[in-house]
C-alpha positions as a Markdown table, in Angstrom:
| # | Residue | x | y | z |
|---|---|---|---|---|
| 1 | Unk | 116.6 | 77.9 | 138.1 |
| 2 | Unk | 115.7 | 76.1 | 141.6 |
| 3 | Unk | 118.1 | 75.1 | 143.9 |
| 4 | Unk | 118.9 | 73.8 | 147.2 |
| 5 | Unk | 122.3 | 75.5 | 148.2 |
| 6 | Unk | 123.6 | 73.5 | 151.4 |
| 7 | Unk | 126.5 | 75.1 | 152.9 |
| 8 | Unk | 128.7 | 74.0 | 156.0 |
| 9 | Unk | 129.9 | 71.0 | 157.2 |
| 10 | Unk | 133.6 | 69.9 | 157.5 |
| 11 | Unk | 136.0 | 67.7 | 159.8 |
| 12 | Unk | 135.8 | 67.4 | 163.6 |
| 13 | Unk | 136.5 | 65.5 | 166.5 |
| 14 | Unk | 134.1 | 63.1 | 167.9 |
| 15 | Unk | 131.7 | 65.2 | 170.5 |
| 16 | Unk | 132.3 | 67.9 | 168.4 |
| 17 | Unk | 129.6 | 69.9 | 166.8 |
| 18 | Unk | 128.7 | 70.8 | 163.1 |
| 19 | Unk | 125.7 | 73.6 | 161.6 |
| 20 | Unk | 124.9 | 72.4 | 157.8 |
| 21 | Unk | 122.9 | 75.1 | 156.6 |
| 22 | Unk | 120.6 | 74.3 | 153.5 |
| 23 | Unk | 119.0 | 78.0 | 151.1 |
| 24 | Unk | 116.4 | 78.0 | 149.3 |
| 25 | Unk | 117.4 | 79.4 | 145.5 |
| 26 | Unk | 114.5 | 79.9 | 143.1 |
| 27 | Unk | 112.3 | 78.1 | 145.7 |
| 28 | Unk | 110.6 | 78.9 | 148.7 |
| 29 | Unk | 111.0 | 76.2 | 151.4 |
| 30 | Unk | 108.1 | 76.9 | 153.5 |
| 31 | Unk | 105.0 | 74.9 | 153.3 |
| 32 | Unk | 107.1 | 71.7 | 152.5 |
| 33 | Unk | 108.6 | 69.0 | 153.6 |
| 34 | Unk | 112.1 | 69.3 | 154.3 |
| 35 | Unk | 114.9 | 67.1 | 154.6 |
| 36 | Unk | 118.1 | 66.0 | 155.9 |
| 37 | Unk | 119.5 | 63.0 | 154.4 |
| 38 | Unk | 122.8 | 61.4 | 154.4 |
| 39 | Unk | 124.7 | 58.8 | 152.4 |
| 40 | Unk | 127.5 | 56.7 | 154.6 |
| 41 | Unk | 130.4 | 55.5 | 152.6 |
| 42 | Unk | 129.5 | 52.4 | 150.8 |
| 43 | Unk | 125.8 | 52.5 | 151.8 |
| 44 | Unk | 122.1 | 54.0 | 150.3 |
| 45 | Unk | 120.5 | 56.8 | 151.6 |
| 46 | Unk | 119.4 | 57.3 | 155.1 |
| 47 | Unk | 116.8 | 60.1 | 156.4 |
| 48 | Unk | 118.1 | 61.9 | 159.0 |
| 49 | Unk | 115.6 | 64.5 | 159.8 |
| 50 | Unk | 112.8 | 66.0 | 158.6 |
| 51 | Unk | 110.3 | 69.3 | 159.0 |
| 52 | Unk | 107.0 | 69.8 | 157.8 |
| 53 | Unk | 105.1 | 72.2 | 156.3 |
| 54 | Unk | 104.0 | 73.2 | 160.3 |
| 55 | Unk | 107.2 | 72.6 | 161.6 |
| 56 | Unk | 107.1 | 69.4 | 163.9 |
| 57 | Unk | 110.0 | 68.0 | 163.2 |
| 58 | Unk | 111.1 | 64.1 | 163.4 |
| 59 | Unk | 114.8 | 61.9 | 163.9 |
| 60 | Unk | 115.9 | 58.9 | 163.1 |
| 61 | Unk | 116.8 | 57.3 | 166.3 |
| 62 | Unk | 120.4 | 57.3 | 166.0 |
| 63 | Unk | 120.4 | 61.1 | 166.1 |
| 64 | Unk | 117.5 | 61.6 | 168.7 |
| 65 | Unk | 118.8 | 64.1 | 170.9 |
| 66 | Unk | 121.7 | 65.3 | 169.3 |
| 67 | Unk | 120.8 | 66.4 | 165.8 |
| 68 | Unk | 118.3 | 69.8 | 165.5 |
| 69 | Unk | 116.3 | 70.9 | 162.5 |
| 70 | Unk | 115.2 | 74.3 | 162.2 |
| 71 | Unk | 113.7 | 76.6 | 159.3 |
| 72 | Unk | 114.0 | 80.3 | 159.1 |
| 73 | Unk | 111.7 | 81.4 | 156.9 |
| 74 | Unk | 112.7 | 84.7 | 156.6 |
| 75 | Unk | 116.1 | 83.7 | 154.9 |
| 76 | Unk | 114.4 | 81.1 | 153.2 |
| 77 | Unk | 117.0 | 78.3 | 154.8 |
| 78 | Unk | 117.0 | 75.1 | 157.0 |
| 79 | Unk | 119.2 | 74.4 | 159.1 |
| 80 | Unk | 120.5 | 71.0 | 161.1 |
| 81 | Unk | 122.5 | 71.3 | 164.3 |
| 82 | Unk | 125.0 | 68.5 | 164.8 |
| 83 | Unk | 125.8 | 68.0 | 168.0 |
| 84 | Unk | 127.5 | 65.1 | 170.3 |
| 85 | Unk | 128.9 | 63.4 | 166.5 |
| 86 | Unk | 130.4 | 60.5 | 166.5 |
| 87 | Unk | 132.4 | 58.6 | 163.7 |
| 88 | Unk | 129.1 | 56.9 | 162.7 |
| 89 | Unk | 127.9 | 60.2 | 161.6 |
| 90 | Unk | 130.3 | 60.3 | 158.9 |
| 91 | Unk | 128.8 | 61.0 | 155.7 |
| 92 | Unk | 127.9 | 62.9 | 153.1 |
| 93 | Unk | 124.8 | 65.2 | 153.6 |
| 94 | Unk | 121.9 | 66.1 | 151.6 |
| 95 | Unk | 119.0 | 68.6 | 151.9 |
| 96 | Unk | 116.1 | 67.9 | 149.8 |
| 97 | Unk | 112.5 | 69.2 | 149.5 |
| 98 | Unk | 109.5 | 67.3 | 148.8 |
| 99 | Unk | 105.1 | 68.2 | 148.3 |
| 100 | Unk | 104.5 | 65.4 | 150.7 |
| 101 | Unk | 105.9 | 63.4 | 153.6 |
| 102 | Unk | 108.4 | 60.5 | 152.4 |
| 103 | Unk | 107.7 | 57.4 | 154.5 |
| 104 | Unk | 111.2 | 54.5 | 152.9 |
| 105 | Unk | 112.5 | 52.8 | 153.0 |
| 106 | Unk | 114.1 | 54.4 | 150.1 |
| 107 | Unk | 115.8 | 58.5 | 150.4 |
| 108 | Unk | 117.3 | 58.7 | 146.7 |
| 109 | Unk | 117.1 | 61.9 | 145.4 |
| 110 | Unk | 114.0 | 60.3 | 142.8 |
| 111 | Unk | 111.8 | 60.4 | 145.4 |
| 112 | Unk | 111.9 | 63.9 | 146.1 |
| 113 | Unk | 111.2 | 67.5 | 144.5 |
| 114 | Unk | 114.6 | 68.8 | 144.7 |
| 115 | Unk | 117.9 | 67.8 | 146.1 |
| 116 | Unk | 120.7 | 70.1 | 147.1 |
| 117 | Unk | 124.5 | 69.4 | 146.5 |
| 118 | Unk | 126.7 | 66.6 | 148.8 |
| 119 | Unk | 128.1 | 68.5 | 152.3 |
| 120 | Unk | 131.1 | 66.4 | 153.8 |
| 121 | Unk | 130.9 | 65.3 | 157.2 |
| 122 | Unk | 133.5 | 63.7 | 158.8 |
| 123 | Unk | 134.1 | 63.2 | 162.6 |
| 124 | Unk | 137.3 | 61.5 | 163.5 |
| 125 | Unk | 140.2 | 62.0 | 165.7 |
């Protein structure tokens, strides 16, 4: 069975910082598109960040600067660095795998290869 185990995430304060971590079960997640994506309350899906197969990496804007994605491929696991969060980065977090790069507007999890569970984030004070 593939899966996408994401693991971390949790409450903070605003500035604070979160690591999600995101393993690769059944499925190796080098040489593939890999994704952060995030659902606000009430809203679609959003990209957040992405890696490719050659690891350049790309941000929405919103999290330019504060937000870091990273694969080691020797535990088979991505990771996203949250740092500087604010309440706008409330939501709940998704890692996903896809063959090829995703352009939108549309994230749902039928666009992609595989989708891991929901991760909490919540920044408040």
């Amino acid at each position: 069975e593939v899966r996408l185990v994401a693991s971390g995430g949790g409450l903070v304060e605003p500035g604070g910082s979160l690591r999600l971590s995101c393993a690769g079960a059944g499925y190796t997640i080098t040489n593939t598109w890999m994704y952060w994506v995030r659902q606000e309350p009430g809203k679609g899906f959003d990209w957040v960040a992405r890696i490719s197969p050659t690891d350049t990496t790309d941000y929405r804007q919103s999290v330019k600067g504060r937000f870091t994605i990273s694969r080691d491929n020797s535990l088979n696991t991505m990771y996203l660095q949250m740092n500087s969060l604010k309440p706008g980065d409330t939501a709940v977090y998704y890692c996903a795998a896809s063959r090829t790069v995703l352009s939108g507007p549309a994230f749902a999890p039928v666009y992609f290869d595989y989708w891991g569970q929901g991760i909490q984030v919540t920044v408040s004070s």
